[in-house]
N, C-alpha and C positions, 0 to 999 in steps of 0.2 A: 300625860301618857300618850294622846296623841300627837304630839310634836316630837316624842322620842318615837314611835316605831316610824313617823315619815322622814327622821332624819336618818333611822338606819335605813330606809327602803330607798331612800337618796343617795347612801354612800354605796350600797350595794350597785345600782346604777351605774354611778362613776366610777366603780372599781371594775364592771364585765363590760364597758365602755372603754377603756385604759388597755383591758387584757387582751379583747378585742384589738382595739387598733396595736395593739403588738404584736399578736401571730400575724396581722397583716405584711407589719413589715416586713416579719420574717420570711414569708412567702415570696413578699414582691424582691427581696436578697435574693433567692433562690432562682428565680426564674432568670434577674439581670444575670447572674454568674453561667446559666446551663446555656443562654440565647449566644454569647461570643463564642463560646466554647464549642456549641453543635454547628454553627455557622460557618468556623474556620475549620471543624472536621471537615466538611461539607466538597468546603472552598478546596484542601487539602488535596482530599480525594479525586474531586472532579481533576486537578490538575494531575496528579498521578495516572490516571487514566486517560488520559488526553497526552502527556509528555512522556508517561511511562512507556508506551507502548510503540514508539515507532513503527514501520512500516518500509520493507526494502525492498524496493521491484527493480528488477534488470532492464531497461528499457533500450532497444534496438529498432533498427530500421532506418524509415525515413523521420527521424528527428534530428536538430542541430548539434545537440551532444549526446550522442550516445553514452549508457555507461549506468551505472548505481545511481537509485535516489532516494532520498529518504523523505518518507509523507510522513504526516499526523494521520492518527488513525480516522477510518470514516473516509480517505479520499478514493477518489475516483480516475479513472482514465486520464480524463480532462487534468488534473491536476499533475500524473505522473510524465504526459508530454510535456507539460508547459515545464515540468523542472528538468526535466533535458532540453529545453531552449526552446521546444516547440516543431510544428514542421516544415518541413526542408518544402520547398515547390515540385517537386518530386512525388510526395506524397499523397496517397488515397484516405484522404478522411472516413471514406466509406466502408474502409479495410476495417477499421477496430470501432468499439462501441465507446464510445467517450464519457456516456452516462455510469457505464458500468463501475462500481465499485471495487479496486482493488484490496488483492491479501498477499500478505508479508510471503515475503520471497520466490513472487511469482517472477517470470517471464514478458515481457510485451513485448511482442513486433507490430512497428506499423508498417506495411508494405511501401512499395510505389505502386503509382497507376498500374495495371495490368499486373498486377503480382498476387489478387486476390482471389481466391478459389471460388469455381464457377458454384451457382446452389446446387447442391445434390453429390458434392464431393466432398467427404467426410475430412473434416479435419480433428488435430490432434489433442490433445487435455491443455493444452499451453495454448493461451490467446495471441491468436495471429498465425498461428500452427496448420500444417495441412500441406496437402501437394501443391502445389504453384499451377495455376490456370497458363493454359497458352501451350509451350513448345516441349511440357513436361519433365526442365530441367530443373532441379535445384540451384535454385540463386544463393551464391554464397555471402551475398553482403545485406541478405532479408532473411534467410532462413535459422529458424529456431533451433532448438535441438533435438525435437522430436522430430522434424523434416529432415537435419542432417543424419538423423541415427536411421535412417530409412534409405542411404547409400552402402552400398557392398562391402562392407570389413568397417564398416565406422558406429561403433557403437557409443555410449551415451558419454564417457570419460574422452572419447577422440572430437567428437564433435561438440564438449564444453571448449576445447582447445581450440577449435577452429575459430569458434566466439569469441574466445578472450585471444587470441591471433587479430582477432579483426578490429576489438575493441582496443589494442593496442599500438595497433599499425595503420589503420583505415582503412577502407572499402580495399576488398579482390580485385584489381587490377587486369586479373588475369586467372585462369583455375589453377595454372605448374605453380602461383605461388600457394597451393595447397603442402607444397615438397618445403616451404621455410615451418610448416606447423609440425612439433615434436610430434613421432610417432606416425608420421605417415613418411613413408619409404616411397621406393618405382615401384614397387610392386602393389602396393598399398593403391598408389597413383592412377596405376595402368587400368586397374579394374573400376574407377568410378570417373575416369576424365573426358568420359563421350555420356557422363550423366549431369555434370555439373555448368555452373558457367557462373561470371561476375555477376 
């Protein structure tokens, strides 16, 4: 009698021993399958947000190419000169904050020497924006669009043209080549051409 209840209390043993190590593996199934699975959402994702999101700033001034650039999200200044070629020797590093963090479809102008507004002269929502220190003219081959929309009859559709005049043709040679940009006439001409200059 006692060699039978210890041979059931033996088999009962090896049988919650057996059961045991099978929800085990059942678990350890589960977690191998969810671990590739959340890891490559993960991976997925991160790249979607990283590649999904471009980033487009118009970069002018004194860089080597002017013109459209396309960043990964998160860059900075620094980042949107060097993919227009960098600065010309021309240029005032001191003009733009290179730390700064760019946003999709801004503006930059990096001046030249002497083109940077003295402190206490307010400049415009667009970086590098503001009235031009020195002789009080608008430069046409550094100014933005909020500096050109702030000459007499040139509002913000005329002086995107003048932009993409410039980014098409290269630096103002002269201010009467304001008369090759659509939409500006003599008379257009006559009223802003003792305000402007190359």
């Amino acid at each position: 009698m006692v060699l039978f209840i210890a041979a059931v209390a033996l088999a009962a043993v090896l049988s919650f021993s057996a059961t045991g190590g099978g929800a085990q593996g059942t678990i350890g199934e589960t977690v191998r399958v969810e671990n590739p699975s959340g890891g490559g959402g993960a991976s997925a994702s991160d790249d979607v947000a990283v590649s999904g999101a471009p980033l487009l700033v118009h970069v002018l001034g004194a860089v080597a190419q002017p013109g459209l650039v396309e960043l990964e999200a998160g860059a900075r200044v620094v980042d949107a000169v060097a993919a227009a070629g960098g600065l010309t020797p021309e240029a005032d590093p001191a003009g733009v904050n290179l730390a700064r963090p760019v946003v999709d479809g801004e503006q930059l102008v990096v001046p030249v020497v002497g083109a940077v507004p003295q402190p206490g002269v307010a400049t415009g929502g667009a970086p590098g924006g503001g009235v031009p220190a020195g002789d009080g003219l608008v430069h046409l081959n550094t100014a933005d669009v909020a500096e050109l929309d702030t000459l007499p009859r040139i509002g913000p559709a005329l002086a995107q043209r003048i932009i993409e005049w410039r980014d098409a043709n290269g630096p103002f040679t002269s201010a009467e080549q304001l008369l090759d940009v659509a939409g500006i006439g003599d008379a257009v001409f006559a009223g802003l051409a003792d305000k402007v200059a190359p």
